[in-house]
N, C-alpha and C positions, 0 to 999 in steps of 0.2 A: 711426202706422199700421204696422203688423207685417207681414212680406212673407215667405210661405212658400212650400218647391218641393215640390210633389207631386211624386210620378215614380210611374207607373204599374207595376202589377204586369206582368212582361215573361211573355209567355204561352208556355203551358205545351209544349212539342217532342211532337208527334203530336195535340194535337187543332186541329178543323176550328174555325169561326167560330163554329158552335152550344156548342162544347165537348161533341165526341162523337168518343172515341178514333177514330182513322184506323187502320184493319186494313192497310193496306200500308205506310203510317210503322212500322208494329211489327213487319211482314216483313223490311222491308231495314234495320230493326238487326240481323236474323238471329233473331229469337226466333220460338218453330214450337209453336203448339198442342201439347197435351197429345194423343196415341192413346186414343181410346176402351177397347182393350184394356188399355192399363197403367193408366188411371184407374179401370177395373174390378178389374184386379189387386190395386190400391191400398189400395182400398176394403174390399174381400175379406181382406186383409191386416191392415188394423184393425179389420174387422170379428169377425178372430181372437181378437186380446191383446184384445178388449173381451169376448168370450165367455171363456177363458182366464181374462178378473181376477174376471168375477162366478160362475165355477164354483162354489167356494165358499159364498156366498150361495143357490146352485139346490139345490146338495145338503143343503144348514142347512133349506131352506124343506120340501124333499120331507123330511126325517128329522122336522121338526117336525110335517108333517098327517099322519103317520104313526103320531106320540105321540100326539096328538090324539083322531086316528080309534080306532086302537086301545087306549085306556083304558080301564078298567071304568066304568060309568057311575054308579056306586055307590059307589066310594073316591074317582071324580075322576081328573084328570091327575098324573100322577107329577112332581113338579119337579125332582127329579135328570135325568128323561129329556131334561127341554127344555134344557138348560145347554150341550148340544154342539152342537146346532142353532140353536139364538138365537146363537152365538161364532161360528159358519159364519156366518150371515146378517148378525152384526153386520163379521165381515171381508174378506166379500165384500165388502160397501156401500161400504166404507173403500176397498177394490184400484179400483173401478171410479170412485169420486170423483176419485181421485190420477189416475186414468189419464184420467179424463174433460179434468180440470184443464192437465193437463199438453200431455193432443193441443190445447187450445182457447188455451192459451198458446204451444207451436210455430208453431199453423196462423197465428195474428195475426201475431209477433213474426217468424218466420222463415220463413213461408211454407208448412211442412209438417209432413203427420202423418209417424208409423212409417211409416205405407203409401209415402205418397209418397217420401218422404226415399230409404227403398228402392228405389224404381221409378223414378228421378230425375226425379222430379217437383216441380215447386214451385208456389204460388196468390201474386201479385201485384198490388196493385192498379192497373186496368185503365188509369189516365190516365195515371200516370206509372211506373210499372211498379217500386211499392216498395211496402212492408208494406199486407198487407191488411187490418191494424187489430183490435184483440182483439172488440171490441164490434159490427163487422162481421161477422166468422167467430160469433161467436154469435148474431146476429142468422140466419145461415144456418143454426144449429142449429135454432131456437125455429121457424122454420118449417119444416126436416123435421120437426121433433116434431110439430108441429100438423096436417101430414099425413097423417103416421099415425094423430090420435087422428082425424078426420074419414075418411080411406079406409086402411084396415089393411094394410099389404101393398101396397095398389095406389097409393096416395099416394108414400110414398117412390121406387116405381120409376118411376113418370110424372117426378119432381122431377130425377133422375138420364137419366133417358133423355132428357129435355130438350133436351140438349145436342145431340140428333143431327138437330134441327134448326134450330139459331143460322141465321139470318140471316146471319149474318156469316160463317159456316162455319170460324168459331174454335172450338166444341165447349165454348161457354157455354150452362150450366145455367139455370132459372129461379133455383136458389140461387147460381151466380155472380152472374148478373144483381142478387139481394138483395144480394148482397153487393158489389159492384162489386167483384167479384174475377175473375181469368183463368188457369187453370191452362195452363205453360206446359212443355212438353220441356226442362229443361240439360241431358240427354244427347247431343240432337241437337242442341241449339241454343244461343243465348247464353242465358246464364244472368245475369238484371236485378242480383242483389244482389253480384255481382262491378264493384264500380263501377268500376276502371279500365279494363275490356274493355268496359263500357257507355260509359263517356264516349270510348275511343278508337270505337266504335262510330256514335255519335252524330256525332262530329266528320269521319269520313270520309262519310258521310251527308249532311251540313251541304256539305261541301266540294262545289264550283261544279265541274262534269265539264270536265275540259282540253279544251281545242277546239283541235282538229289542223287547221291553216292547209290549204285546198285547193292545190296546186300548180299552177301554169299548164301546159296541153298543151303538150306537142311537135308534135302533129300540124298538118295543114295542110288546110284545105280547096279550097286550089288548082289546077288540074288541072296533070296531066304537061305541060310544053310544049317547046318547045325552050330556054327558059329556064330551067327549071327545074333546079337544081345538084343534081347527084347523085354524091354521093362515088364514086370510085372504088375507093377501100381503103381501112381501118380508120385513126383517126388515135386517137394515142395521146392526146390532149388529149381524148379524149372521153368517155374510161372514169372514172368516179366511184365511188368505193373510198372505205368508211368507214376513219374514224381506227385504224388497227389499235391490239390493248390489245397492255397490256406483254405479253413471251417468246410472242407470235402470232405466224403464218408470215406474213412479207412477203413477195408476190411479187416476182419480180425486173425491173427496168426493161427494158422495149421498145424494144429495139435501135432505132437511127435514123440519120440519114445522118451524116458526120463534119462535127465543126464548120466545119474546113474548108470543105470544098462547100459547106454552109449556107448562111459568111457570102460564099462566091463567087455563087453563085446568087441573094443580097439584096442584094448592091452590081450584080449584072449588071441587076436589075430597075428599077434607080434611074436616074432620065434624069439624063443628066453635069451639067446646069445645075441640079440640086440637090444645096444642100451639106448634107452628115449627117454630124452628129459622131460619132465612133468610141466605141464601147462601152466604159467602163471595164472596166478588166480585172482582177478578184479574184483576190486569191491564195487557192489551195486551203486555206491555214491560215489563213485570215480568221474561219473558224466557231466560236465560241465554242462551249467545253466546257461541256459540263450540268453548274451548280452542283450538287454534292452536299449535302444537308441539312448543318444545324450541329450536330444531336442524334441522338442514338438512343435510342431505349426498348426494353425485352424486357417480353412479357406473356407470360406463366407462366398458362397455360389449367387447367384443373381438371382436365383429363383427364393432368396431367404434362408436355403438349406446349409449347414456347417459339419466340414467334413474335419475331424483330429486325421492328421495328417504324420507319420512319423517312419522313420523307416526309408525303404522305395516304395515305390507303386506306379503303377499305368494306367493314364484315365483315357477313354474314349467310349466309345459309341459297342464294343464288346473285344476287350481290352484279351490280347493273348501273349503270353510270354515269347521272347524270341531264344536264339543263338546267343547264351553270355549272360541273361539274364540269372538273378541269384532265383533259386527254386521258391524263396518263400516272399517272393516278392507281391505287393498287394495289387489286383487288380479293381477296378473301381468302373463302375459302368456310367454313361453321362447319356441322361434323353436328351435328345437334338430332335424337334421335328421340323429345323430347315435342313438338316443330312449334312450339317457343313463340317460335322466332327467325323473324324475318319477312324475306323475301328480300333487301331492301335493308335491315339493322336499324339500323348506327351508322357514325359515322366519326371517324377518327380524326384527327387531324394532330400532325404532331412540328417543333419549329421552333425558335427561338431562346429562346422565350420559355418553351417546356417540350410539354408535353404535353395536347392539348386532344380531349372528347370530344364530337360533337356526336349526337341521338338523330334518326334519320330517319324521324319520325313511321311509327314500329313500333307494329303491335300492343299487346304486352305492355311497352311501351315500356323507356326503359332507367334503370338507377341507378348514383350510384358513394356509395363509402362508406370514409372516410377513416379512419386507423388509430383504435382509439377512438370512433371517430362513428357514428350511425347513418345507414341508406344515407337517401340524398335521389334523389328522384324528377326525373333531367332534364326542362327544357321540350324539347320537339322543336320543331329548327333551332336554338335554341340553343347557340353552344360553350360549355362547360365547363373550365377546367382543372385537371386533378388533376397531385397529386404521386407521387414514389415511394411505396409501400404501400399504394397505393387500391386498393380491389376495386371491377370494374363487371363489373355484372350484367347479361346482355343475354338476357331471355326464360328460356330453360330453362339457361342456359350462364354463367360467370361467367371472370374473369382477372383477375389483380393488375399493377399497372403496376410492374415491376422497373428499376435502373439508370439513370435518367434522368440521363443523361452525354454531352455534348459529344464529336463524334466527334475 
């Protein structure tokens, strides 16, 4: 007997039980309807180059009932006269097939005509937000065409005007609907066929929202009594002060009584029949000096600028320490004005063992790319190690790792 594993097909990110796209799963990937006004724009637009290619063919047809009409009826039609208007009509047929071909092979394959493409618009199909399929985009042809031949005029605008009022208030047509197609904004919005801005998209989406621990009250619901302790003056033990970052203004310590007194006022409190052993006494040079790294690196930026590089540290667009992070770890700020670097984007580390990058689950994530090599896409959280002459790319900004030298 033969023993086989099924595994089920794992279902599909935004639809419901029925398998019926979810319109807020496809909001907060960030993808935003298509505006009525630029799908009109659009339209109007190829509406153009489609009047444009069969020009030629209109004026062939008007020069031919013209040879026609005007012929003697007695000699017959001239056939020198129809040779230049049969050549218009046969080249128009020809401009507007190419052009037909071509928007019907865009709109399936890549999601857009001229209009759109122009207007940044693109059509996706709705469940999972990729190619709307050749034979779908034509299937939405064959029924405008059949509206028209049944209501002239009035059939294709009802088909188009549809949209304004989807159900869903996504500004889906009865020909989207045919087509299980959804005209979406990448101007305003994420654009589906950029797969790694949809997968990073999806995956922060996916991720479980951090749950911030309530803290326990200070407060007390006890009334004032004669028990009740009520500080007299500020105590220094009480002020709580984040971990200052590197080269930040420390403020300076809170003067306090002299050790002396202290420890005279803690032996005066002690009843003599108890014995307490005497505090070890450190010496001032007891404190061990901050190991300095074993390595350095320099990264040589694009813009000409070189960063000494040693240690940790976090580069981005305004770089904040996380959960885990070591307190003194460097933060390093990177102008981006295409915004492709994401606040916290990568990290670095420099160590014994060389040079390590890791990606902090960024946006536009990060690459490195070894002399000769093509780049490779880091996993985020992942460390990495590269060597001298790697270029890593981080969003809109890239660096080469120079010097990898033992200090």
């Amino acid at each position: 007997m033969s023993i086989t594993m099924h595994v089920e097909d794992a279902p599909v990110p935004g639809l419901d039980a029925s398998g019926r796209p979810d319109p807020a799963y496809a909001a907060g990937l960030g993808l935003r309807p298509a505006p009525a006004g630029r799908r009109s724009a659009a339209f109007a637009l190829d509406a153009i180059v489609y009047a444009v290619a069969a020009s030629p063919a209109i004026v062939g047809a008007v020069l031919l009932a013209n040879a026609i009409v005007g012929s003697d009826a007695a000699t017959g039609v001239d056939p020198s006269s129809l040779l230049l208007p049969l050549v218009l009509v046969a080249v128009g047929q020809a401009l507007v097939a190419a052009f037909g071909i071509t928007q019907l092979a865009l709109h399936g394959r890549l999601g857009v005509t001229l209009g759109k493409r122009a207007l940044g618009l693109r059509s996706v199909q709705v469940a999972d937000f990729g190619r709307a399929g050749f034979w779908r985009v034509v299937l939405r042809v064959l029924v405008l065409w059949a509206s028209q031949v049944v209501l002239p005029l009035v059939g294709p605008a009802l088909m188009f005007a549809s949209g304004l009022w989807d159900p869903e208030r996504r500004g889906r047509s009865w020909l989207d609907r045919v087509g299980r197609c959804w005209v979406v904004d990448v101007r305003e919005g994420l654009d589906p066929f950029d797969l790694k801005a949809l997968r990073h998209a999806r995956r922060q989406l996916d991720a479980p929202a951090a749950s911030v621990p309530r803290m326990p009250s200070l407060a007390t619901d006890r009334a004032i009594d004669e028990q009740t302790f009520i500080p007299q003056a500020r105590s220094a033990s009480g002020v709580v002060a984040a971990v200052p970052e590197a080269g930040a203004w420390t403020p300076p310590p809170i003067a306090g009584p002299a050790v002396g007194a202290s420890a005279a006022a803690a032996s005066a409190a002690v009843p003599a029949t108890a014995a307490v052993p005497a505090p070890p006494v450190v010496p001032a040079t007891a404190a061990a000096p901050a190991t300095a790294p074993a390595r350095a690196a320099v990264f040589a930026f694009d813009d000409g600028s070189r960063f000494d590089a040693a240690g940790t540290g976090l580069l981005g667009r305004r770089p904040a320490r996380a959960e885990g992070d070591p307190a003194s770890i460097l933060l390093v700020s990177l102008a981006d004005d295409s915004m492709g670097i994401s606040k916290t984007h990568a990290r670095f580390d420099v160590d014994d063992a060389g040079v390590w990058i890791t990606d902090r689950w960024s946006r536009n994530g990060t690459s490195v790319a070894a002399p000769g090599r093509a780049p490779v896409e880091l996993v985020p959280g992942a460390r990495t190690r590269v060597d001298g002459g790697t270029k890593v790319e981080l969003g809109g900004r890239w660096f080469v790792v120079e010097e990898v030298a033992a200090r």
